[in-house]
VEXGURO-400597 format. One line per field, with one value per residue (C-alpha): y, x, z; residue in three letters; residue number from 1. Coordinates in nm, 3 decimals, m for minus. Layout:
REM VEXGURO-400597
north = Y, ...
east = X, ...
up = Z, ...
aa = ALA, ...
i = NUM, ...
***
This chain:
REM VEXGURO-400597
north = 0.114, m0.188, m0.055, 0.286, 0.126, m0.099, 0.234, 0.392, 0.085, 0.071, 0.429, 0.381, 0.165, 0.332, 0.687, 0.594, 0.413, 0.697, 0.976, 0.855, 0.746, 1.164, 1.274, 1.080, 1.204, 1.576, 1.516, 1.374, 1.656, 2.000, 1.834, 1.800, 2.156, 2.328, 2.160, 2.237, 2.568, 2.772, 2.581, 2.716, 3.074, 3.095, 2.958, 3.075, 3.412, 3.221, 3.037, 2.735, 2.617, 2.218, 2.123, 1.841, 1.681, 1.669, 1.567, 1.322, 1.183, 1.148, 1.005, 0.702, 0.652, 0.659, 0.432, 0.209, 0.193, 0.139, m0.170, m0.297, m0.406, m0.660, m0.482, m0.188, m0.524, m0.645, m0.351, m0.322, m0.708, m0.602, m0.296, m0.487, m0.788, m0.509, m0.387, m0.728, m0.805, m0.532, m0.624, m0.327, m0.218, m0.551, m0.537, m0.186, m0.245, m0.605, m0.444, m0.160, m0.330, m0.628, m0.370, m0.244, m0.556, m0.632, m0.382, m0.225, m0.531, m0.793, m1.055, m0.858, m0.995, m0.783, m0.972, m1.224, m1.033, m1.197, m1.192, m1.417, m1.537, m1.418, m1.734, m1.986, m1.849, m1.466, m1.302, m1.070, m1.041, m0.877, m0.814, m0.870, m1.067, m1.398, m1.372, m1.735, m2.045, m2.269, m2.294, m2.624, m2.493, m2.412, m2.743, m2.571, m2.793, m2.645, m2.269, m1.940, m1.643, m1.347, m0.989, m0.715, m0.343, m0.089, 0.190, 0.490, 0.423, 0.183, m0.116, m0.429, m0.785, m1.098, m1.366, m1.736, m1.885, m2.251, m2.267, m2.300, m1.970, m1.789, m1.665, m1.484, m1.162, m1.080, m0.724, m0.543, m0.564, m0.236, m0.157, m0.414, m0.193, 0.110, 0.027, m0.106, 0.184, 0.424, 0.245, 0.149, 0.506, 0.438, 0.170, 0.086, 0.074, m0.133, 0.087
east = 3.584, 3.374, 3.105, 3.091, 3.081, 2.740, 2.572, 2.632, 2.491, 2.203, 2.146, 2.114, 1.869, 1.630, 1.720, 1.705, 1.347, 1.195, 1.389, 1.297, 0.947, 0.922, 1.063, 0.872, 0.531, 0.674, 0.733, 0.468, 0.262, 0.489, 0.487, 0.118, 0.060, 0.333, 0.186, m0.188, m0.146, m0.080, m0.357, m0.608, m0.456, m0.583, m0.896, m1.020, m0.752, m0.728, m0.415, m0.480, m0.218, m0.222, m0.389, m0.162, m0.234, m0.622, m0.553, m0.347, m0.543, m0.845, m0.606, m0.524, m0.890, m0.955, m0.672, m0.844, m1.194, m1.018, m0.851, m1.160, m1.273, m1.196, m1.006, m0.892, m0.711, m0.555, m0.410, m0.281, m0.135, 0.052, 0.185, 0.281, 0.454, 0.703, 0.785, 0.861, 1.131, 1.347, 1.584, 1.634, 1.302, 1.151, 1.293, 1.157, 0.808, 0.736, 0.852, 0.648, 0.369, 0.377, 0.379, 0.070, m0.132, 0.001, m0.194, m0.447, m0.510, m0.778, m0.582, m0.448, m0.137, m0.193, m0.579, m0.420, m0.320, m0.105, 0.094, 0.431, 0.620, 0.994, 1.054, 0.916, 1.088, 1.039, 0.745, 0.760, 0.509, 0.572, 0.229, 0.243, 0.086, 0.090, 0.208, 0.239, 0.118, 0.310, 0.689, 0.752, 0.919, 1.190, 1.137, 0.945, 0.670, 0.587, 0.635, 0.462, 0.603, 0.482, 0.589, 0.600, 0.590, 0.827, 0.671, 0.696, 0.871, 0.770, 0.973, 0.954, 1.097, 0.991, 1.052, 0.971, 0.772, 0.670, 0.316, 0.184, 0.468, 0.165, m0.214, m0.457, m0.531, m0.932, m0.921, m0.938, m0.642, m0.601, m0.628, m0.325, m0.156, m0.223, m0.144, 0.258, 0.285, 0.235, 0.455, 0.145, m0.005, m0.318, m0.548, m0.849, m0.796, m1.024, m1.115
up = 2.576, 2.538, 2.751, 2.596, 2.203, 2.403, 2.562, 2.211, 1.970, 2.260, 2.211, 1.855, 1.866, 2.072, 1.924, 1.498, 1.489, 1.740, 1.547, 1.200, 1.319, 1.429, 1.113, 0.899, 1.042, 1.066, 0.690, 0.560, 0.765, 0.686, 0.301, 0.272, 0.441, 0.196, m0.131, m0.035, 0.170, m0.188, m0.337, m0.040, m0.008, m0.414, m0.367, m0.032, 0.035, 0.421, 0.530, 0.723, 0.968, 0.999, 0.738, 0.649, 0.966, 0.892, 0.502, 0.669, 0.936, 0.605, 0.392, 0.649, 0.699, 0.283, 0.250, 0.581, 0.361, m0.006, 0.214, 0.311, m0.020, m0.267, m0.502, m0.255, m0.096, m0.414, m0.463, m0.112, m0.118, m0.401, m0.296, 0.050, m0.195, m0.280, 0.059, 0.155, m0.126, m0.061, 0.170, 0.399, 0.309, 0.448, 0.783, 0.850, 0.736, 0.905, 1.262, 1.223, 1.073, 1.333, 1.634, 1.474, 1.413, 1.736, 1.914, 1.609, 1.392, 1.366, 1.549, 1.868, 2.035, 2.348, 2.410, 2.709, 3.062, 3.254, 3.612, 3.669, 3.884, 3.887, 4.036, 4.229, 4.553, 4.536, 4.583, 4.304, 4.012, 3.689, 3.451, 3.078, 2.787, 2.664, 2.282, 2.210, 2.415, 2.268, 2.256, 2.113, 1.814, 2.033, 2.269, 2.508, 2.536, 2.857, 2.859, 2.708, 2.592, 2.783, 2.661, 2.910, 2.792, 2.992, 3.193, 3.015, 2.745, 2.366, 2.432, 2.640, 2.685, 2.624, 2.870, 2.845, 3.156, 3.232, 3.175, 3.545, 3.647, 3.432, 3.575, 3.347, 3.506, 3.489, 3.347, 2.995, 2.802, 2.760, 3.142, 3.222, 2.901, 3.127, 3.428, 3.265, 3.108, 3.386, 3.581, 3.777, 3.827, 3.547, 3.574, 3.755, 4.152, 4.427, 4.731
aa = UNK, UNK, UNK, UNK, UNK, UNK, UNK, UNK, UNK, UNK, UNK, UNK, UNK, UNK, UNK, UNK, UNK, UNK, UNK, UNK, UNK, UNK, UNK, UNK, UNK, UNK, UNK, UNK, UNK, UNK, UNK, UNK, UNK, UNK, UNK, UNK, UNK, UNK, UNK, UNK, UNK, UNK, UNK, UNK, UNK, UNK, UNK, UNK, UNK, UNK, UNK, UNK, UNK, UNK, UNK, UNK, UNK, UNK, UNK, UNK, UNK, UNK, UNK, UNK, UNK, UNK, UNK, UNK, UNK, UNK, UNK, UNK, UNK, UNK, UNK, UNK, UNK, UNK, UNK, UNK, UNK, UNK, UNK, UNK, UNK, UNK, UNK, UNK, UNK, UNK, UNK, UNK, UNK, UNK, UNK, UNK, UNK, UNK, UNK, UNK, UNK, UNK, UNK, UNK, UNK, UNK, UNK, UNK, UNK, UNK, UNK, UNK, UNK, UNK, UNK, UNK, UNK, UNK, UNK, UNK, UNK, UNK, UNK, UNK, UNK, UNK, UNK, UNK, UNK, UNK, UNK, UNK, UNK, UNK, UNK, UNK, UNK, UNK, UNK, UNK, UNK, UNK, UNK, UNK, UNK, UNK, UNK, UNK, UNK, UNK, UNK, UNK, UNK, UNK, UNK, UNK, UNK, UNK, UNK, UNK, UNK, UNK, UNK, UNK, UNK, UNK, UNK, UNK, UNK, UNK, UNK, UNK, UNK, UNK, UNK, UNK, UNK, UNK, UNK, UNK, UNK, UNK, UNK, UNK, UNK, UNK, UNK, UNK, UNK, UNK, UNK
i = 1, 2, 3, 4, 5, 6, 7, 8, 9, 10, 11, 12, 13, 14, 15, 16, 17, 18, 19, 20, 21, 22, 23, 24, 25, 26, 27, 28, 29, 30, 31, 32, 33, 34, 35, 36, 37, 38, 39, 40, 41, 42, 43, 44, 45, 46, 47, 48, 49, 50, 51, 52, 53, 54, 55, 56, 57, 58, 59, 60, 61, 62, 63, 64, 65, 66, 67, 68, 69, 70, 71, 72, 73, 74, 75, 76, 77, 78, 79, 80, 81, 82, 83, 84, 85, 86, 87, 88, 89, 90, 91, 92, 93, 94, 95, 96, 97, 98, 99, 100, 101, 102, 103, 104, 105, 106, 107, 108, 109, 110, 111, 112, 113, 114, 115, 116, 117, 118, 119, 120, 121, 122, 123, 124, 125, 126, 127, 128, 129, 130, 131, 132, 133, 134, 135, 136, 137, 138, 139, 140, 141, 142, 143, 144, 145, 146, 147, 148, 149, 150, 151, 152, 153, 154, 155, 156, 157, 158, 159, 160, 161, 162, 163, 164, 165, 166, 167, 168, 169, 170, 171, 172, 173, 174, 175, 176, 177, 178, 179, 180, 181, 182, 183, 184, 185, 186, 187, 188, 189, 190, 191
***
């Protein structure tokens, strides 16, 4: 019984963010094209299927360029202030904001490829990304913490190596994200 209540609080983890994540943008999408496709068919006597995804693809980028300035930033700071002092609220924004810094934002978490040792007997290598070099806030003077994506799928681990277990790999970022991803399939290949 034990195992089956595990399997189903697993599967509820990986089902409720994807599920909500896919509902949200089917919302925000089917909402914009039912408030603006009446609007159109006055004005212009031509449906236009999808329209909510292009007025929501400009609104992101308008919201991207009111961010970039001085005031456009105030405004977003403060809005952000909020979403951080409600409690449930908080949680679900800093995840889903942090996975996108992580991989969109200024200061990239995904910028240092790495291989590691599973141990210092086996031959095995897994490839992921240094996401902090130091540990000592933990008293791991000597050890990184390397996240590794899973192939096919928007989760990973993160595992804690001893620095000299770690190698920087010499390729783009976003080809070591590939090739994990794919399960090994994408990615540049030597002939």
């Amino acid at each position: 019984m034990k195992r089956l209540i595990r399997y189903f609080l697993k599967g509820l983890l990986i089902f409720v963010p994807a599920a909500l994540t896919i509902f949200a943008i089917v919302w925000v999408f089917s909402t914009l094209d039912s408030l603006l496709q009446p609007l159109l068919d006055s004005l212009l006597k031509i449906p236009i299927p999808g329209l909510g995804f292009v007025i929501t693809i400009v609104g992101i980028t308008v919201i991207g360029f009111l961010a970039s300035n001085f005031v456009g930033r105030k405004i977003f700071e403060l809005i952000e202030k909020v979403f951080t002092k409600v409690p449930l609220i908080k949680l679900f924004y800093s995840a889903i904001k942090d996975m996108i810094e992580a991989f969109a934002g200024e200061k990239k978490k995904f910028d240092k490829p790495v291989i590691a040792g599973i141990s210092k007997d086996s031959a095995a290598k897994i490839v992921g990304f240094i996401t902090r070099d130091s540990l000592e806030n933990l008293g791991l003077e000597d050890y990184v913490a390397v996240y590794m994506p899973q192939s096919y799928n928007f989760a990973g681990n993160v595992l804690l190596f001893p620095k000299d277990a770690v190698q920087p790999l010499d390729i783009d970022s976003s080809d070591a994200m590939a090739f994990i991803v794919s399960g090994g399939v994408s990615g540049p290949s030597r002939r």
